[in-house]
PDB file of N, CA, C and O in Angstrom:
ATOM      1  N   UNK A   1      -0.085  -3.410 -15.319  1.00  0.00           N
ATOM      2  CA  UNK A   1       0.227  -3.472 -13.907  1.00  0.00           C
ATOM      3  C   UNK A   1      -0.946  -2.869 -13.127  1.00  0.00           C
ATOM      4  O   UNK A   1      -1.455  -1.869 -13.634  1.00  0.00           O
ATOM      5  N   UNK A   2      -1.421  -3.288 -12.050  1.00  0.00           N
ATOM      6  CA  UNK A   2      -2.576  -3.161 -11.668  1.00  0.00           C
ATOM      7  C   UNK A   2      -2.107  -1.805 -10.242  1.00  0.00           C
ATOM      8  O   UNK A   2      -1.103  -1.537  -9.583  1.00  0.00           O
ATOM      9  N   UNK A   3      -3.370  -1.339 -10.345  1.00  0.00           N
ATOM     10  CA  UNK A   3      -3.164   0.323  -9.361  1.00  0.00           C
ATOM     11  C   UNK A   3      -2.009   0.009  -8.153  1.00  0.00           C
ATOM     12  O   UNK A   3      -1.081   0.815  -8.085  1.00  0.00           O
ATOM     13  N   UNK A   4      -2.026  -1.063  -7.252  1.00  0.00           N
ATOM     14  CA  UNK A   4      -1.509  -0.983  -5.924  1.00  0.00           C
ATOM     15  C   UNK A   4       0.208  -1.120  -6.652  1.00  0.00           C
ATOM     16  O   UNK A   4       1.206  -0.411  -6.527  1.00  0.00           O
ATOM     17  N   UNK A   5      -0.088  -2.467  -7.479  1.00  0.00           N
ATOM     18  CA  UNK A   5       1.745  -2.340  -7.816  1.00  0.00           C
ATOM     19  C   UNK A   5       2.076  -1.191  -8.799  1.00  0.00           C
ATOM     20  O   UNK A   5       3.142  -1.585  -9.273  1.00  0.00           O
ATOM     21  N   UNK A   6       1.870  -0.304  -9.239  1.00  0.00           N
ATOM     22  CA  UNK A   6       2.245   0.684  -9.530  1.00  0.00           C
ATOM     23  C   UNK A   6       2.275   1.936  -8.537  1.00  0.00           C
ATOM     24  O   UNK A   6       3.301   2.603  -8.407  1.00  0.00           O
ATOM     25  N   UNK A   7       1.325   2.166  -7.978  1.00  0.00           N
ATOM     26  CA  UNK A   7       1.597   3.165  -6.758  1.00  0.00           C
ATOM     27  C   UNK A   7       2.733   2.499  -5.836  1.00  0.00           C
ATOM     28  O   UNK A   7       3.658   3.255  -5.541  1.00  0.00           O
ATOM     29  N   UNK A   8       2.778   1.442  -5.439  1.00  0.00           N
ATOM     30  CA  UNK A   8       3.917   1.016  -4.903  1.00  0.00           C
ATOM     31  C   UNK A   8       5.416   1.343  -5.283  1.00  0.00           C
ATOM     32  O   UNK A   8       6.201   1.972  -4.573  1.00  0.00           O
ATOM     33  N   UNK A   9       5.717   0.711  -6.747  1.00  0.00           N
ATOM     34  CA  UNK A   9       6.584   1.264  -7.336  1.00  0.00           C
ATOM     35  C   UNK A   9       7.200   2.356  -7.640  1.00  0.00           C
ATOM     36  O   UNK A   9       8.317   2.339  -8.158  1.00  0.00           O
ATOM     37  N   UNK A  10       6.468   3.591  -7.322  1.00  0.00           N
ATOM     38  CA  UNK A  10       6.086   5.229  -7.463  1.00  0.00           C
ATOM     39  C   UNK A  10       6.810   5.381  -6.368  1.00  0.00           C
ATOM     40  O   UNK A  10       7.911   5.881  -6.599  1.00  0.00           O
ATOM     41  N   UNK A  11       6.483   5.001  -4.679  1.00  0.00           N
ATOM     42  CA  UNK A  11       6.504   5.037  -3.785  1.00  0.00           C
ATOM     43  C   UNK A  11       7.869   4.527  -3.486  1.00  0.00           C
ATOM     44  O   UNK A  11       8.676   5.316  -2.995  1.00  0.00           O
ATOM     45  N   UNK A  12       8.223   3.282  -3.729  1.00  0.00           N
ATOM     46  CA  UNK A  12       9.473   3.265  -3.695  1.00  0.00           C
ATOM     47  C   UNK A  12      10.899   4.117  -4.185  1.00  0.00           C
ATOM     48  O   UNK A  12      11.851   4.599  -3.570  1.00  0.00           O
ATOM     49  N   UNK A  13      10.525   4.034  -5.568  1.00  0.00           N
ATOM     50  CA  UNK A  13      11.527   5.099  -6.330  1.00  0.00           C
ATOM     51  C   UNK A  13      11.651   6.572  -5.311  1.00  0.00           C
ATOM     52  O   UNK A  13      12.711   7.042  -4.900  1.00  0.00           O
ATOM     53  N   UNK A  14      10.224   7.139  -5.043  1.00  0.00           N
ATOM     54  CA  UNK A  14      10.498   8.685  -4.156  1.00  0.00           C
ATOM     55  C   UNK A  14      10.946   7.971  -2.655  1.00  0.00           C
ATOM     56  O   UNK A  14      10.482   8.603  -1.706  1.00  0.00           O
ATOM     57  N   UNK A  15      11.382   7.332  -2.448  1.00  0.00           N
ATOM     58  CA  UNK A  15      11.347   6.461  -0.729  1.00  0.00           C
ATOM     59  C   UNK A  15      13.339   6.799  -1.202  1.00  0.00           C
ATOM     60  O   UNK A  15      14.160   7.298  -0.432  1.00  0.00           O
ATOM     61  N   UNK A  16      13.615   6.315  -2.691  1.00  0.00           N
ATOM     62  CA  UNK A  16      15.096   5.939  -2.767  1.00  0.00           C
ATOM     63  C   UNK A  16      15.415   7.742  -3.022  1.00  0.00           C
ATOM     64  O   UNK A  16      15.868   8.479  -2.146  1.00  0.00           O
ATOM     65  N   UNK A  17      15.123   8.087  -4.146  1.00  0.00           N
ATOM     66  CA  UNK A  17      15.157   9.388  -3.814  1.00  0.00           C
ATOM     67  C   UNK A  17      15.495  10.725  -2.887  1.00  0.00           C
ATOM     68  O   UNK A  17      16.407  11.549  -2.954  1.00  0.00           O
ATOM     69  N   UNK A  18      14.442  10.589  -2.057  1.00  0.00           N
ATOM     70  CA  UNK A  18      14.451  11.370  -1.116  1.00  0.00           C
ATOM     71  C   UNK A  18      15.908  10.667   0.169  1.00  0.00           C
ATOM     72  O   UNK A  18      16.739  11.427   0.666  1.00  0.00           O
ATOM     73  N   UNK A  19      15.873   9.238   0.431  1.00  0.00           N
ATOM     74  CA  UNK A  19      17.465   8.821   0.995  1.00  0.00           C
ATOM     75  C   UNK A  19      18.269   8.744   0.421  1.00  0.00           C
ATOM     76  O   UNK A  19      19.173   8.057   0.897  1.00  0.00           O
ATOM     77  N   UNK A  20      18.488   9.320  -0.848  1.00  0.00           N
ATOM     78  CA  UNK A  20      19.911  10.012  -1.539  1.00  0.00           C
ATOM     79  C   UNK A  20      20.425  11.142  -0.875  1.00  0.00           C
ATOM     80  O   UNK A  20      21.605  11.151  -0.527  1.00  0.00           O
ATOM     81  N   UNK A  21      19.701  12.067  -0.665  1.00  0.00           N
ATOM     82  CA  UNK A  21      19.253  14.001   0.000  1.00  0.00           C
ATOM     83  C   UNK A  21      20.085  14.513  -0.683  1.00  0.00           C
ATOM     84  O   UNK A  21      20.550  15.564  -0.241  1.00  0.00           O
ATOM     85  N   UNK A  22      20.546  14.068  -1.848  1.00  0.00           N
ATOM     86  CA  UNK A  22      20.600  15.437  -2.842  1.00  0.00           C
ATOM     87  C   UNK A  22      19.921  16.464  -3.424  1.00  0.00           C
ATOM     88  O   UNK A  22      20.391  17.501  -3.893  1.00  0.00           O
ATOM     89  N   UNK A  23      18.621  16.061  -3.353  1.00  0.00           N
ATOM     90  CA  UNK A  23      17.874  16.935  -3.920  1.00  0.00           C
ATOM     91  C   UNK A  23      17.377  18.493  -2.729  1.00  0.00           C
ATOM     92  O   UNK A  23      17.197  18.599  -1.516  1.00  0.00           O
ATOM     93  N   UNK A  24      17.312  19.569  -4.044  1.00  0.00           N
ATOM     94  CA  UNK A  24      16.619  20.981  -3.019  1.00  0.00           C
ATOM     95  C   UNK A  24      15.601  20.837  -2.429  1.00  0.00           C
ATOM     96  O   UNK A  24      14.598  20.434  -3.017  1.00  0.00           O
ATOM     97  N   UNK A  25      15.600  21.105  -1.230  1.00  0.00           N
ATOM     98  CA  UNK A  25      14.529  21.172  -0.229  1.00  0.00           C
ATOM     99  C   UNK A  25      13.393  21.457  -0.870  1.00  0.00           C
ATOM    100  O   UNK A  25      12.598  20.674  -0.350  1.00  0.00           O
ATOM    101  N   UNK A  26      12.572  22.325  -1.986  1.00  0.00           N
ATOM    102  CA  UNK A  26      10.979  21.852  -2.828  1.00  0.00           C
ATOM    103  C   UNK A  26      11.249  21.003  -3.267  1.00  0.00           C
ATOM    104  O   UNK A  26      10.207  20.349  -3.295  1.00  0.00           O
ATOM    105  N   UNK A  27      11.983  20.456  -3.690  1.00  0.00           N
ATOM    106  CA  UNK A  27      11.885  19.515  -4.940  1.00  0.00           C
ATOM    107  C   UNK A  27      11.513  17.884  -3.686  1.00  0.00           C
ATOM    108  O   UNK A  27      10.651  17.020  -3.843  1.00  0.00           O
ATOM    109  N   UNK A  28      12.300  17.984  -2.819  1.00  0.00           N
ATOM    110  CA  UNK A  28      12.193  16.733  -1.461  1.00  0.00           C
ATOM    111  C   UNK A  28      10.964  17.407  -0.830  1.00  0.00           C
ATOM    112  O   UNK A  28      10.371  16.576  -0.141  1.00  0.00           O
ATOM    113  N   UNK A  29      10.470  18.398  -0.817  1.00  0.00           N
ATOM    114  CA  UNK A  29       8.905  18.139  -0.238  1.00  0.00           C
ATOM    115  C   UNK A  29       7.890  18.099  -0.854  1.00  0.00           C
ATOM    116  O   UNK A  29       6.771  18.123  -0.342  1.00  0.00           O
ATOM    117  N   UNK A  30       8.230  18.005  -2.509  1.00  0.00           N
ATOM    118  CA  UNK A  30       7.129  18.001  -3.346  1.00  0.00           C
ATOM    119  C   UNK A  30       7.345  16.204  -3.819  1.00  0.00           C
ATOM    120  O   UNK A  30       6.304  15.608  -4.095  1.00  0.00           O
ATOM    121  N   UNK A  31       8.160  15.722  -3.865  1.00  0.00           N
ATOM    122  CA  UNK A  31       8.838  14.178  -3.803  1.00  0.00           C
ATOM    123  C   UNK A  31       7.419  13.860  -2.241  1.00  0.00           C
ATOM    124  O   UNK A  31       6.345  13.265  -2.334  1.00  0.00           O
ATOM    125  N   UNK A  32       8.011  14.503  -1.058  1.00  0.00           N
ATOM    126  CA  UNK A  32       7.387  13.707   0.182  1.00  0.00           C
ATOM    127  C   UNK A  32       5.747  13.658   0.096  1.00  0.00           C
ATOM    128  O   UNK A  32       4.974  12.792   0.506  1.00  0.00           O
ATOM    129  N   UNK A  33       5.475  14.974  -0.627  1.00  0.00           N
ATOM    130  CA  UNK A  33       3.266  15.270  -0.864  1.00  0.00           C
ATOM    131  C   UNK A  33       3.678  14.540  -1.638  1.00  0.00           C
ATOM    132  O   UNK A  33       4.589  15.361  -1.746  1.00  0.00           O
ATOM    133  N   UNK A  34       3.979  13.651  -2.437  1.00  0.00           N
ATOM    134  CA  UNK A  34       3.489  12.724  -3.457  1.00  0.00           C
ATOM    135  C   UNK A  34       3.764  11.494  -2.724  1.00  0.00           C
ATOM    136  O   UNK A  34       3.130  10.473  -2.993  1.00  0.00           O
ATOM    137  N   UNK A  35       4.377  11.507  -2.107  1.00  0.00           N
ATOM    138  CA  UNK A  35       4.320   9.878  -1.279  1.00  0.00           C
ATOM    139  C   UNK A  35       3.828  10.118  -0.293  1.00  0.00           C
ATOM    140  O   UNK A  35       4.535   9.619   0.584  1.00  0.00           O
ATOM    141  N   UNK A  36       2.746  10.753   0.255  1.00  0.00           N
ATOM    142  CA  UNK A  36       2.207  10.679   0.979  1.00  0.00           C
ATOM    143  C   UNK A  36       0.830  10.245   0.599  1.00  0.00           C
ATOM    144  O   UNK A  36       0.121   9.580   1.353  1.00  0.00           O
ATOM    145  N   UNK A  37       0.442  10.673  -0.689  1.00  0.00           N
ATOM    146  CA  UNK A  37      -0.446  10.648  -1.647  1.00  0.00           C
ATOM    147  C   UNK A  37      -0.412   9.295  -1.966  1.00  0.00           C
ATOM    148  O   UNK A  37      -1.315   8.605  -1.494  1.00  0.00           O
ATOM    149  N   UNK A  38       0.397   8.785  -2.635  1.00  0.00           N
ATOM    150  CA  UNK A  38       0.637   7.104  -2.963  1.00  0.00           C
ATOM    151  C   UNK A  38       0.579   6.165  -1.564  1.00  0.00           C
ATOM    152  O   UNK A  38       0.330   4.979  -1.782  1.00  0.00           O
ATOM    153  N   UNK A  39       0.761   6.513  -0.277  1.00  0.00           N
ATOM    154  CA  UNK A  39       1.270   5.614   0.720  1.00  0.00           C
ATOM    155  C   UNK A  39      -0.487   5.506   1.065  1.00  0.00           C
ATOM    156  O   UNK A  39      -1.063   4.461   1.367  1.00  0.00           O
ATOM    157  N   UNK A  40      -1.029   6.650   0.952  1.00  0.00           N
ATOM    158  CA  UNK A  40      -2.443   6.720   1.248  1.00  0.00           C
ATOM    159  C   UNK A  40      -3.625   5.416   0.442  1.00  0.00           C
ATOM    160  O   UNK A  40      -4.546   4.663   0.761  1.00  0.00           O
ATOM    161  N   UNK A  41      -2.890   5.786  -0.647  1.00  0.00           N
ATOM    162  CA  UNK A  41      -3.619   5.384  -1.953  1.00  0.00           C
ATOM    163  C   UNK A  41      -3.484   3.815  -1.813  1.00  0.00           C
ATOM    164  O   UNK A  41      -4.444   3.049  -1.894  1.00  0.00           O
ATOM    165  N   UNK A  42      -1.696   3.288  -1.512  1.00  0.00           N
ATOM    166  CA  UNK A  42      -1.724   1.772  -1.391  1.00  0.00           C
ATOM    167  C   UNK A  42      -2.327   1.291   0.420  1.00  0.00           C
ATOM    168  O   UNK A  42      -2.547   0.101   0.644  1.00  0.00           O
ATOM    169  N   UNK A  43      -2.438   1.872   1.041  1.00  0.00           N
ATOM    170  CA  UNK A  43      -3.414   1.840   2.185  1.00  0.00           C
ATOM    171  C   UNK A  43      -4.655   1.178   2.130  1.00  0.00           C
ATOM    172  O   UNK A  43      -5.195   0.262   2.749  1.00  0.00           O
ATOM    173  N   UNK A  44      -5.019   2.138   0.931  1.00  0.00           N
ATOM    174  CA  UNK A  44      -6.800   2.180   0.469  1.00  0.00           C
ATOM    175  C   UNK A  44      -7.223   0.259  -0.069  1.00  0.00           C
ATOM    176  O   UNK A  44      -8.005  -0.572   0.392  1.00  0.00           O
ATOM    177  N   UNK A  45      -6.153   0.238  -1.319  1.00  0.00           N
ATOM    178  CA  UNK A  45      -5.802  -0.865  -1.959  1.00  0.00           C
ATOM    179  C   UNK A  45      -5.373  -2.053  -0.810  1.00  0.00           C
ATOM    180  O   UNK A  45      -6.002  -3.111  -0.845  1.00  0.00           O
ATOM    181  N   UNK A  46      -4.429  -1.893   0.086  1.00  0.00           N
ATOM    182  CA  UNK A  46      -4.964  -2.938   0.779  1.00  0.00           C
ATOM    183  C   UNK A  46      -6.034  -3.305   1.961  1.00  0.00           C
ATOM    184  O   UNK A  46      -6.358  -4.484   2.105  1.00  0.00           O
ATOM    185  N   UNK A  47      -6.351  -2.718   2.449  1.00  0.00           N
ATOM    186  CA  UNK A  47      -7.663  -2.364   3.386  1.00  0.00           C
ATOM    187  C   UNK A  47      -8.613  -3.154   2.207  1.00  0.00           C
ATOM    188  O   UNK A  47      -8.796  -4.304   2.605  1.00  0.00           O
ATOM    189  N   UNK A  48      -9.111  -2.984   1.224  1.00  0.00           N
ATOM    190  CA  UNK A  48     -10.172  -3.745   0.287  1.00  0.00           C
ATOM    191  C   UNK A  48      -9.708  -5.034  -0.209  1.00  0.00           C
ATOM    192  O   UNK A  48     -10.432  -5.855  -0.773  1.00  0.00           O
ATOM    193  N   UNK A  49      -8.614  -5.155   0.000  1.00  0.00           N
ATOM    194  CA  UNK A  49      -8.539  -6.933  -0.340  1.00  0.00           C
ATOM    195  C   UNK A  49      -8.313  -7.173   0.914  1.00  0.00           C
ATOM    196  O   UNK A  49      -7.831  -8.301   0.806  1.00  0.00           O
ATOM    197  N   UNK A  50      -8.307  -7.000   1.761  1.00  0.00           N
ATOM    198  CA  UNK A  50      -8.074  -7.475   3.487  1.00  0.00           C
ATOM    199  C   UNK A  50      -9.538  -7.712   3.641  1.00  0.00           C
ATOM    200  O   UNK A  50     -10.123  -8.759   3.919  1.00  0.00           O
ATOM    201  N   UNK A  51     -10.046  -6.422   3.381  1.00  0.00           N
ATOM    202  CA  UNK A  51     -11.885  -6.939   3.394  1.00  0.00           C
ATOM    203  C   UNK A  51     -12.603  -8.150   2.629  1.00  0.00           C
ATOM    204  O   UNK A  51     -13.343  -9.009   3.108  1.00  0.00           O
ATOM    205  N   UNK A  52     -12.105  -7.946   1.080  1.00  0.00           N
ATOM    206  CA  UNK A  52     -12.215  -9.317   0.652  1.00  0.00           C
ATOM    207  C   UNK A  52     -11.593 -10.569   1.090  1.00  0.00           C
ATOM    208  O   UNK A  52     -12.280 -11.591   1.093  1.00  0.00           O
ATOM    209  N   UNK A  53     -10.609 -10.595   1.388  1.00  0.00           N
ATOM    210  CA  UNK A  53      -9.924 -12.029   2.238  1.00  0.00           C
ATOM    211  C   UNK A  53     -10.865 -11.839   3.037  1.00  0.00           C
ATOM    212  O   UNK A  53     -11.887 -12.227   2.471  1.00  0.00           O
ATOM    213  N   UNK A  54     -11.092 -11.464   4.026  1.00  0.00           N
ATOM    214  CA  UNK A  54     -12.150 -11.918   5.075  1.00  0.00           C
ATOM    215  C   UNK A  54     -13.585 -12.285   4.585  1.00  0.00           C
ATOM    216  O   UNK A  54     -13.899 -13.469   4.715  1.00  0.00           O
ATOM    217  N   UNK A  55     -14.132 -11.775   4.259  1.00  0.00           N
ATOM    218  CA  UNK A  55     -15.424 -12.021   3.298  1.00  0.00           C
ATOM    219  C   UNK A  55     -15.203 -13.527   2.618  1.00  0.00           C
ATOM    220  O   UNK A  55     -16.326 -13.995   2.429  1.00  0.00           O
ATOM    221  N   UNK A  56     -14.385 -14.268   2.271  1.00  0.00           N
ATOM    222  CA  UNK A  56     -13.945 -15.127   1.572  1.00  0.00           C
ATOM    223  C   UNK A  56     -13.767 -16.487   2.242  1.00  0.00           C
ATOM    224  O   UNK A  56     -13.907 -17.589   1.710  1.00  0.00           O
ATOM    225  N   UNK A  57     -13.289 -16.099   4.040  1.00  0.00           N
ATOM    226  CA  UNK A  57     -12.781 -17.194   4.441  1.00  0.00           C
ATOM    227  C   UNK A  57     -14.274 -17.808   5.941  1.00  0.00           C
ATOM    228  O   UNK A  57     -14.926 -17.218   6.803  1.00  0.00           O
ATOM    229  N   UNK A  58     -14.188 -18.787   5.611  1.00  0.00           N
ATOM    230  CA  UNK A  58     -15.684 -19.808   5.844  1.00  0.00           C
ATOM    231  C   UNK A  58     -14.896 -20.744   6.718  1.00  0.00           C
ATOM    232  O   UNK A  58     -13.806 -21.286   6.539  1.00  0.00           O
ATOM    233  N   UNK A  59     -16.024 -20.795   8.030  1.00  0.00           N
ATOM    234  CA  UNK A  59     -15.500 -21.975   8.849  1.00  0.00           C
ATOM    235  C   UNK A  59     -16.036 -23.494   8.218  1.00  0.00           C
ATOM    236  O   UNK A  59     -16.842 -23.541   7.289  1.00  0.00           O
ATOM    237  N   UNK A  60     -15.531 -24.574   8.791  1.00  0.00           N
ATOM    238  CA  UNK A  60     -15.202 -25.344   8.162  1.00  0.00           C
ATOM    239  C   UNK A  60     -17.046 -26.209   8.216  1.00  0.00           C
ATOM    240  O   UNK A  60     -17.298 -27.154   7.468  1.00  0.00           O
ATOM    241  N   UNK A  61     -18.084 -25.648   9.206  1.00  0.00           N
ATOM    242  CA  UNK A  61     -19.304 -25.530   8.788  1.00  0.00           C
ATOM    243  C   UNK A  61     -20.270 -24.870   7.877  1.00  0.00           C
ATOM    244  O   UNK A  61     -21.481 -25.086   7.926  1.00  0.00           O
ATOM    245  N   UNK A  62     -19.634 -23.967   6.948  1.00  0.00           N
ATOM    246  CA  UNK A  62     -20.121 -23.166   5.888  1.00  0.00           C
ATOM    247  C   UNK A  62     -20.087 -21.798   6.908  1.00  0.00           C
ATOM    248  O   UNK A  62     -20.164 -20.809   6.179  1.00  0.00           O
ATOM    249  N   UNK A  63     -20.026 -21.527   7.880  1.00  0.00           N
ATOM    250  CA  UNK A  63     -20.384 -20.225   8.144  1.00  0.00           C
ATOM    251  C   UNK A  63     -19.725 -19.246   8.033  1.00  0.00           C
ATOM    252  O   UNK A  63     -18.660 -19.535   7.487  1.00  0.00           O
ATOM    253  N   UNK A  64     -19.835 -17.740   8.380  1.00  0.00           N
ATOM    254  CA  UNK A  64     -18.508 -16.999   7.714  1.00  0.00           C
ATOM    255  C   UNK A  64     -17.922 -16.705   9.171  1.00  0.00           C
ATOM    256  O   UNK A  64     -18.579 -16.748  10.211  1.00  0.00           O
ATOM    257  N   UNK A  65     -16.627 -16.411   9.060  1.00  0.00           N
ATOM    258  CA  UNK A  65     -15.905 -16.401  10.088  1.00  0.00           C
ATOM    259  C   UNK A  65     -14.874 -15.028   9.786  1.00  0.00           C
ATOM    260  O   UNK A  65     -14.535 -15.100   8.605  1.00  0.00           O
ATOM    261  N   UNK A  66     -14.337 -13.956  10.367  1.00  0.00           N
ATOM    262  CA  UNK A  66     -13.833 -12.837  10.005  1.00  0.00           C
ATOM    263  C   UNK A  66     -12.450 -13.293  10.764  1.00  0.00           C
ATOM    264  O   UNK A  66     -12.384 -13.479  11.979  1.00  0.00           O
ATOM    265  N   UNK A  67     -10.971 -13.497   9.524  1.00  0.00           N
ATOM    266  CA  UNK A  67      -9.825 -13.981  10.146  1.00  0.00           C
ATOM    267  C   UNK A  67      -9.109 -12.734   9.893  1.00  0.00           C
ATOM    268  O   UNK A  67      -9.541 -11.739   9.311  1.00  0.00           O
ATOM    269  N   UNK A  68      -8.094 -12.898  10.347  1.00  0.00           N
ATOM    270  CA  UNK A  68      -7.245 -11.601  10.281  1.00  0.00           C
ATOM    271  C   UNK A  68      -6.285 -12.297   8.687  1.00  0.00           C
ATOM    272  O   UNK A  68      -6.116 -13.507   8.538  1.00  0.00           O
ATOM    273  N   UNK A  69      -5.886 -11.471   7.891  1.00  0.00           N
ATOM    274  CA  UNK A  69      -5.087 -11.905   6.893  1.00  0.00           C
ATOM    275  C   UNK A  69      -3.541 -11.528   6.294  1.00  0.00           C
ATOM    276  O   UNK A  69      -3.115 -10.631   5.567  1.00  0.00           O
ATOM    277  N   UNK A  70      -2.922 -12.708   6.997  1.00  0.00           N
ATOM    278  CA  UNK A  70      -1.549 -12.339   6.959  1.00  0.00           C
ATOM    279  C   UNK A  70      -0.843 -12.713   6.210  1.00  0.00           C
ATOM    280  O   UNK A  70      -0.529 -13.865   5.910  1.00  0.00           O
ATOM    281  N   UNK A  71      -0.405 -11.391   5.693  1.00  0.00           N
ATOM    282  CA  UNK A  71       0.939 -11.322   4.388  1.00  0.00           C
ATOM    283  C   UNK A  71       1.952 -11.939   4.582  1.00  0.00           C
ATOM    284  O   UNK A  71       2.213 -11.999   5.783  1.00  0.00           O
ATOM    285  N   UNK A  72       3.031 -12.697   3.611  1.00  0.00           N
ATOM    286  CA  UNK A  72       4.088 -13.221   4.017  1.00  0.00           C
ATOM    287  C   UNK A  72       5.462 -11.989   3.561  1.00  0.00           C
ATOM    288  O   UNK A  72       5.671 -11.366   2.520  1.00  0.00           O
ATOM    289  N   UNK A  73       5.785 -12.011   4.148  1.00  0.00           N
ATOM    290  CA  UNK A  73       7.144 -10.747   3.522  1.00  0.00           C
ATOM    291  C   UNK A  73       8.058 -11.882   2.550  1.00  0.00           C
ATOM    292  O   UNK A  73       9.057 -11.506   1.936  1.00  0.00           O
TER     293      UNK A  73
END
């Protein structure tokens, strides 16, 4: 599994976690510094393929053209 879908996955699980609120107040702010850490991290990961999609996409004269690149949910 490649870095972003695993930090993702990380991120989710402490996302479900922490909206349970069972857990003791360190234990939910040491849960939140780690997803803050991962939310950063899948940030990073997409910002560099956003850069590559753009880098990638060429007007229809060969030239390069900088598009915005939108995800489908």
């Amino acid at each position: 599994m490649a870095k972003f879908e695993e930090s993702l996955k990380k991120l989710e699980n402490i996302v479900s976690q922490l909206e349970e609120g069972d857990l003791p107040l360190e234990e939910s702010l040491k849960l939140f510094e780690e997803g803050i850490g991962l939310s950063a991290t899948c940030k990073q990961e997409l910002d560099a393929a956003e850069g590559k999609v753009e880098m990638l996409v060429k007007q229809r004269d060969g030239s390069q053209k900088t598009e915005p690149f939108l995800a489908s949910n």
